[in-house]
N, CA, C and O atoms as CSV, one atom per row, in Angstrom:
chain,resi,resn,atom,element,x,y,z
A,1,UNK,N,N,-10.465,25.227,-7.562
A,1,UNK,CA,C,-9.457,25.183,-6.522
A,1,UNK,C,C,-8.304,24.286,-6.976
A,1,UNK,O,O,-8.408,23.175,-7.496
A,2,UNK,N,N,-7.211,24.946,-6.694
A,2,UNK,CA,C,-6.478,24.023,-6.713
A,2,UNK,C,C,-5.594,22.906,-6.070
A,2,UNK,O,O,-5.475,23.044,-4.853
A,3,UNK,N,N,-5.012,21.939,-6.557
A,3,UNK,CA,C,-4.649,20.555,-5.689
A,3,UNK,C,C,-4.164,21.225,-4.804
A,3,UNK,O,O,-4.041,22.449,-4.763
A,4,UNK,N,N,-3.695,20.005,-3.619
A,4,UNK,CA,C,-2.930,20.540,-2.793
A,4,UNK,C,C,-1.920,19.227,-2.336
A,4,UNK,O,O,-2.492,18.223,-1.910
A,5,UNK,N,N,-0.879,19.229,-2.396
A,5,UNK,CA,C,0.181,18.018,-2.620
A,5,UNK,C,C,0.669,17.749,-1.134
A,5,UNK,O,O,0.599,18.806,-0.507
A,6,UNK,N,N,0.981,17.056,-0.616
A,6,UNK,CA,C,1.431,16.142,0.561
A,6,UNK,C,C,2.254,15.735,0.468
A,6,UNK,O,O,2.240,14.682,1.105
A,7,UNK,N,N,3.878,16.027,-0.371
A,7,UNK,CA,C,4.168,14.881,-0.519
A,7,UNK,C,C,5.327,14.298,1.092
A,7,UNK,O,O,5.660,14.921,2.100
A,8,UNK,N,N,5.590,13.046,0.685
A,8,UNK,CA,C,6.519,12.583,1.590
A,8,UNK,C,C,7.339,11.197,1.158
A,8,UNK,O,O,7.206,10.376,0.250
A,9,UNK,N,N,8.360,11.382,2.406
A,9,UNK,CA,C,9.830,10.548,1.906
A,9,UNK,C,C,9.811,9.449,2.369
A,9,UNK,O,O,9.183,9.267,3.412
A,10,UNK,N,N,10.459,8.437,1.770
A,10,UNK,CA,C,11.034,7.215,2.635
A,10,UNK,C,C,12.436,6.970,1.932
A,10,UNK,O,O,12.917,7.305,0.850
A,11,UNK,N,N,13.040,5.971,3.421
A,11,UNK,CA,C,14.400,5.872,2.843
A,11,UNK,C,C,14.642,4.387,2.905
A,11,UNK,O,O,14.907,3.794,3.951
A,12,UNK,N,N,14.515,3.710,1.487
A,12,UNK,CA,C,14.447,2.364,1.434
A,12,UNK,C,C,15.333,2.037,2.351
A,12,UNK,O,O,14.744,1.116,2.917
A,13,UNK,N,N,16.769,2.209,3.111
A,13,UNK,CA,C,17.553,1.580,3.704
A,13,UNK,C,C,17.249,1.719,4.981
A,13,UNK,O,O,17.955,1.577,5.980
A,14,UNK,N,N,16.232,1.983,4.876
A,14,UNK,CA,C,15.912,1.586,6.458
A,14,UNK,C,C,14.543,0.823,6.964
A,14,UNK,O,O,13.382,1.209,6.825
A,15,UNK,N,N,15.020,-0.356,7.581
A,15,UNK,CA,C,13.745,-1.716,7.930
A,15,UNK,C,C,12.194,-0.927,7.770
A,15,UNK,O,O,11.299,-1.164,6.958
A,16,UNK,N,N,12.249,-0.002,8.768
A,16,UNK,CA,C,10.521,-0.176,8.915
A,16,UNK,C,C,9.572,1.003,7.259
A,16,UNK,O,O,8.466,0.822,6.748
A,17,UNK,N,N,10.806,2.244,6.881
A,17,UNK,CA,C,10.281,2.055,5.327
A,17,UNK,C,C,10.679,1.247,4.488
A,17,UNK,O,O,10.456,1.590,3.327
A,18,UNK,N,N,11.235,0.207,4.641
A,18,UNK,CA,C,11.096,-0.378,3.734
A,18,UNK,C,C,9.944,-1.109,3.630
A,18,UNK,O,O,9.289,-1.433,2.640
A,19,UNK,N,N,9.787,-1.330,4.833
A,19,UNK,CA,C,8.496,-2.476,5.043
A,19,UNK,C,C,7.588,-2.180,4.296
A,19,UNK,O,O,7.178,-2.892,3.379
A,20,UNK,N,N,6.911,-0.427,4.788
A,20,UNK,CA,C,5.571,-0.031,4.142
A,20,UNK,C,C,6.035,0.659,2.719
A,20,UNK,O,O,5.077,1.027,2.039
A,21,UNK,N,N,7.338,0.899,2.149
A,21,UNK,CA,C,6.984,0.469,0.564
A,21,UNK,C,C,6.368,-0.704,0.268
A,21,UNK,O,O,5.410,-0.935,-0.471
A,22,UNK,N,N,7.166,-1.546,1.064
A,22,UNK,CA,C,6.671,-3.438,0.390
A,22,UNK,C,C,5.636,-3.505,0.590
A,22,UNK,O,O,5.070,-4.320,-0.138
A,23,UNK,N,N,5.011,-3.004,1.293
A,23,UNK,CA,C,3.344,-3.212,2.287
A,23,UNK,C,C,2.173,-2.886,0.714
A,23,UNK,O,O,1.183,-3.549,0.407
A,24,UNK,N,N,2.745,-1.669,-0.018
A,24,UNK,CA,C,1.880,-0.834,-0.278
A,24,UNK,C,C,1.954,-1.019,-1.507
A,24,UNK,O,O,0.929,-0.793,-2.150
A,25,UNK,N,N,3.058,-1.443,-2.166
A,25,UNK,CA,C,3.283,-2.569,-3.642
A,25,UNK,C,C,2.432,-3.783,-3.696
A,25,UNK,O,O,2.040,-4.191,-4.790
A,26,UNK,N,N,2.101,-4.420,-2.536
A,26,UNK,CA,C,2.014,-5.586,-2.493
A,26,UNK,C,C,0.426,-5.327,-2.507
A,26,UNK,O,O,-0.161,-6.182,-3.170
A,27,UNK,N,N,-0.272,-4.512,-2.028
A,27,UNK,CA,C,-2.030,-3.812,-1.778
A,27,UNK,C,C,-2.000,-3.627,-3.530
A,27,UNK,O,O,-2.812,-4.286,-4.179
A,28,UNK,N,N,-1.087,-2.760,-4.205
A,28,UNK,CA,C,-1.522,-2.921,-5.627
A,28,UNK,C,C,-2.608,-1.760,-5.306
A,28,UNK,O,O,-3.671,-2.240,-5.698
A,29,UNK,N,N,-2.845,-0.535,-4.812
A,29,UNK,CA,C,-3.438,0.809,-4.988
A,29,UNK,C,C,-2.293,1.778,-5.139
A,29,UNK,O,O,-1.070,1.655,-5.076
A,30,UNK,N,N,-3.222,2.916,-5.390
A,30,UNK,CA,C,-1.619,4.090,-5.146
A,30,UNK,C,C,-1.934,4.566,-3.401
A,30,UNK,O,O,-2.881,4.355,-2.643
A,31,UNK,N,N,-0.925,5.128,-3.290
A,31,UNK,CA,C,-0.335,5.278,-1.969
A,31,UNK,C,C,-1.233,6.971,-1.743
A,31,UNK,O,O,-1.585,7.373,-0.634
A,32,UNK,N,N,-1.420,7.612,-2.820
A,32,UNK,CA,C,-2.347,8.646,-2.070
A,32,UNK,C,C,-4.054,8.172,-1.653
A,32,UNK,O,O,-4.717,8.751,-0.792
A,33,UNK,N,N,-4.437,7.248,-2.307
A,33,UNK,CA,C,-5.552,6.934,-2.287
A,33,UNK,C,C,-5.524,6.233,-1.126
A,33,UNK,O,O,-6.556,6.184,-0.457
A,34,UNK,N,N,-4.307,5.551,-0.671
A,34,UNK,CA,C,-4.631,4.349,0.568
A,34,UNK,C,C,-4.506,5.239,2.032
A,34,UNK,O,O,-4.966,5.114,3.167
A,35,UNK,N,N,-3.664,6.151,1.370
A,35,UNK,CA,C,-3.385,7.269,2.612
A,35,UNK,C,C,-5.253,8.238,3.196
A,35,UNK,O,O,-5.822,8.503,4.255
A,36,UNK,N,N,-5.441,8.375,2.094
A,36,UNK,CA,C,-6.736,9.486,2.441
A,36,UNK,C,C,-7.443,7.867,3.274
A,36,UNK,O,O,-7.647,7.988,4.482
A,37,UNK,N,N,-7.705,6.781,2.781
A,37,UNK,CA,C,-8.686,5.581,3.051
A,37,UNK,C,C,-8.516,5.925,4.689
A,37,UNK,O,O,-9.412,6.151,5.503
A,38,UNK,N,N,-7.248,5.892,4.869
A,38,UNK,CA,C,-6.879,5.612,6.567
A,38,UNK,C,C,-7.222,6.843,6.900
A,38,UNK,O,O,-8.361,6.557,7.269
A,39,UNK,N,N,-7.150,8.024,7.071
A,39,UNK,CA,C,-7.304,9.152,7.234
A,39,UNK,C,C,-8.928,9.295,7.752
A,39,UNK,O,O,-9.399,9.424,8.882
A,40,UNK,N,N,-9.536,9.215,6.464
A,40,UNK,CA,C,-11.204,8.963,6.477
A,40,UNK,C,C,-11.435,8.064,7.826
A,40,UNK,O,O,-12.029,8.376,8.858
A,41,UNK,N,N,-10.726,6.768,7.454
A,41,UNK,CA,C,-11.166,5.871,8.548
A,41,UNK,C,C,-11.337,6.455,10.277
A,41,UNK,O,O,-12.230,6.438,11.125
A,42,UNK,N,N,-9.304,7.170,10.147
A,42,UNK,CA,C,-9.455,7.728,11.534
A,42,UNK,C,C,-10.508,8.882,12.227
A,42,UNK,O,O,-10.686,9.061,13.432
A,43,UNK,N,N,-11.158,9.618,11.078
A,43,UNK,CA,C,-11.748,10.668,11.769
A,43,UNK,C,C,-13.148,9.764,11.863
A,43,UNK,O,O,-13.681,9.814,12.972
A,44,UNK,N,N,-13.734,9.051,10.991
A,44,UNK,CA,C,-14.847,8.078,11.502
A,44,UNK,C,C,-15.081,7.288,12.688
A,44,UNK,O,O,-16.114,7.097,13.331
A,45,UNK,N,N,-13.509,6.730,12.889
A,45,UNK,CA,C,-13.569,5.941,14.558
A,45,UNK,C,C,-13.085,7.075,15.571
A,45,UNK,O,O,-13.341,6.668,16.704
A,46,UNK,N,N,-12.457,8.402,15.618
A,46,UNK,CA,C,-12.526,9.342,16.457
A,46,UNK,C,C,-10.977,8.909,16.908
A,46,UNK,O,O,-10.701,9.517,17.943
A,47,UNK,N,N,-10.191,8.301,16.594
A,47,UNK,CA,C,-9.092,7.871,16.799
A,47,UNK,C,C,-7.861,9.437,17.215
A,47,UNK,O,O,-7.790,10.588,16.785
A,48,UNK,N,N,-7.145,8.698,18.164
A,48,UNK,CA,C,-6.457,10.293,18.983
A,48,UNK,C,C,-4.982,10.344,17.757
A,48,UNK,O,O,-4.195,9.400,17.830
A,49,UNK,N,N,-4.792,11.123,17.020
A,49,UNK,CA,C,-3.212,10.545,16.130
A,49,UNK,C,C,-2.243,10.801,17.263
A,49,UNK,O,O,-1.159,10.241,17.095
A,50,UNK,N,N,-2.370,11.560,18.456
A,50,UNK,CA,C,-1.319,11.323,19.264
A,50,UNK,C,C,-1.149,9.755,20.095
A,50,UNK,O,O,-0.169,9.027,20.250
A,51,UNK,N,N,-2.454,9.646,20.489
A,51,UNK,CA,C,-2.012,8.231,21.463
A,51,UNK,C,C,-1.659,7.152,20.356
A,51,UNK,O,O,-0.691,6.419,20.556
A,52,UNK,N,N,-2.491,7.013,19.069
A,52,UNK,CA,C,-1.288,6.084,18.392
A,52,UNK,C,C,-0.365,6.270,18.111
A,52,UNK,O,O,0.288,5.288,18.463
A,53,UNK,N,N,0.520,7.251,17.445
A,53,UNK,CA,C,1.810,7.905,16.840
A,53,UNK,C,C,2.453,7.921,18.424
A,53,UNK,O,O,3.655,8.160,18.302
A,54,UNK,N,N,2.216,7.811,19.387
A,54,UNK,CA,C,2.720,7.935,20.856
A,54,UNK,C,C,3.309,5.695,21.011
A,54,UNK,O,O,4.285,5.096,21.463
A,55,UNK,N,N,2.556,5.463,20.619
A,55,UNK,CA,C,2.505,3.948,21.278
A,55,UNK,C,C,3.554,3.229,20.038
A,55,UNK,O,O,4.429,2.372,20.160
A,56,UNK,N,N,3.080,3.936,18.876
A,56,UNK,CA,C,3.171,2.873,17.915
A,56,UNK,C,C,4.940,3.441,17.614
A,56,UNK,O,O,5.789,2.566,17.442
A,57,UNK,N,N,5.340,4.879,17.577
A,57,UNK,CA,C,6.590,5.405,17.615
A,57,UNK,C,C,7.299,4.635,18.835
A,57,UNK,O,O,8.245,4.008,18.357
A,58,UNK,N,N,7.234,4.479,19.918
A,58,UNK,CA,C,8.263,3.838,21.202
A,58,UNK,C,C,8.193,2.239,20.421
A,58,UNK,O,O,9.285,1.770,20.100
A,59,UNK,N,N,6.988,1.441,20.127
A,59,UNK,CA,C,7.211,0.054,19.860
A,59,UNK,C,C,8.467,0.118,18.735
A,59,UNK,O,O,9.470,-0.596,18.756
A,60,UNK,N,N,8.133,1.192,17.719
A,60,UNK,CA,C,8.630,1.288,16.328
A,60,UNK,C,C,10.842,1.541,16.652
A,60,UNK,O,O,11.890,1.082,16.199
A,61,UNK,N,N,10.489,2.311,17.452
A,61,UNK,CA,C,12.235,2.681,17.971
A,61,UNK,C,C,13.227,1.648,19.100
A,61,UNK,O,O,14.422,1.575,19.385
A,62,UNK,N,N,11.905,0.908,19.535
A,62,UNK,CA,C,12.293,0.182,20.943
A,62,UNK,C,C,12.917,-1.530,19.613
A,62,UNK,O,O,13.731,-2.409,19.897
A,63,UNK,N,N,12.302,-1.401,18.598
A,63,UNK,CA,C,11.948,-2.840,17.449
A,63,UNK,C,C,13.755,-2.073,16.774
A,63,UNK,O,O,14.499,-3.053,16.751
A,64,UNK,N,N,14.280,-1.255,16.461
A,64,UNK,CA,C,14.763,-0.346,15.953
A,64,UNK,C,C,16.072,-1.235,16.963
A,64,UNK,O,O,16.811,-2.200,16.768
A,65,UNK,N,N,15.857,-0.404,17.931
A,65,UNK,CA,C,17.168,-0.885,19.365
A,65,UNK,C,C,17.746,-1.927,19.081
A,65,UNK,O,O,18.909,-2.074,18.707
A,66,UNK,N,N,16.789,-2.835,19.283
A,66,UNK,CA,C,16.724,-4.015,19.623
A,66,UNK,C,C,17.567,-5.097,18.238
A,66,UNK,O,O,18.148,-6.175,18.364
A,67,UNK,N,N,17.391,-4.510,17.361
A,67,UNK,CA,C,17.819,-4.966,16.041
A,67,UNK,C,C,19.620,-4.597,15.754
A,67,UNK,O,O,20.477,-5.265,15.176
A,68,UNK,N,N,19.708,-3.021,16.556
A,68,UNK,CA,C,21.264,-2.413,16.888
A,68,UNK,C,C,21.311,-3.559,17.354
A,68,UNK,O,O,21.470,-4.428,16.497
A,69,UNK,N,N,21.188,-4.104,18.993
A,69,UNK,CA,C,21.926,-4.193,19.830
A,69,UNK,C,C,22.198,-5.638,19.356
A,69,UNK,O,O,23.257,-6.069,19.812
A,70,UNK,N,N,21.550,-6.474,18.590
A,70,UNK,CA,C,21.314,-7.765,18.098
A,70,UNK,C,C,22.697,-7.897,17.174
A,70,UNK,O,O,23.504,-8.815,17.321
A,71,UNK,N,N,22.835,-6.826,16.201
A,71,UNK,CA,C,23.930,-7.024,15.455
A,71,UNK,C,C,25.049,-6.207,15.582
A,71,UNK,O,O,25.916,-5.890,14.767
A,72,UNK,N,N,24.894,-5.957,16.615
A,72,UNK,CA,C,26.499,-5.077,16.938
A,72,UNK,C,C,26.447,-3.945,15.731
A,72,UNK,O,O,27.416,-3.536,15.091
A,73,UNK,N,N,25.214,-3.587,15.604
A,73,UNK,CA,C,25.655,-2.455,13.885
A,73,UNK,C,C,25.018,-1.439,14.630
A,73,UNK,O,O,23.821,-1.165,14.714
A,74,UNK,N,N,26.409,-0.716,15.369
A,74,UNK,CA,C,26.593,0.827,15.879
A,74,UNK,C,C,27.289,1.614,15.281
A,74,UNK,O,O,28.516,1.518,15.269
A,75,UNK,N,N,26.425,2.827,14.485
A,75,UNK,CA,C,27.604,3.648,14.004
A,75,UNK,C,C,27.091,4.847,14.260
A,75,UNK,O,O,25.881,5.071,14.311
A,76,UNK,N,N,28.265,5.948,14.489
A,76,UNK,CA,C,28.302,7.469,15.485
A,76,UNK,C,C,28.433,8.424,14.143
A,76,UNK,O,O,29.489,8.480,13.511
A,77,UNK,N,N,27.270,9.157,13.777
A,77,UNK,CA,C,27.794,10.601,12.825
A,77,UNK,C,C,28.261,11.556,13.294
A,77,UNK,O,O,28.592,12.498,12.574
């Protein structure tokens, strides 16, 4: 069989990927291996990916706001 690839983006200029590049440099694994770890983990604890991706997305955008409204850095595309 063959692989099957996942891949995905981040855009260093922005706070919260940047974070989990830094996060995941700093663990010193590769990033597919740490990805499946959590994965495994979630289907072991039965974990809902909506109610976290639900809670953890509003904290993640509300942290986001809050950082606009802090530095006056509003800009309209």
């Amino acid at each position: 069989m063959a692989r099957e690839l996942k891949p995905i983006s981040f855009n260093p200029d922005t706070k919260s990927d940047k974070e989990i590049l830094d996060y995941i440099d700093e663990l010193g694994v590769s990033f597919g291996s740490y990805v499946k770890l959590l994965i495994r983990k979630d289907m072991r604890s039965g974990s809902s990916l909506k109610e976290l991706n639900d809670n953890s997305e509003i904290a993640e955008q509300l942290k986001e706001l809050v950082s606009v409204l802090k530095n006056n850095n509003i800009t309209i595309n």
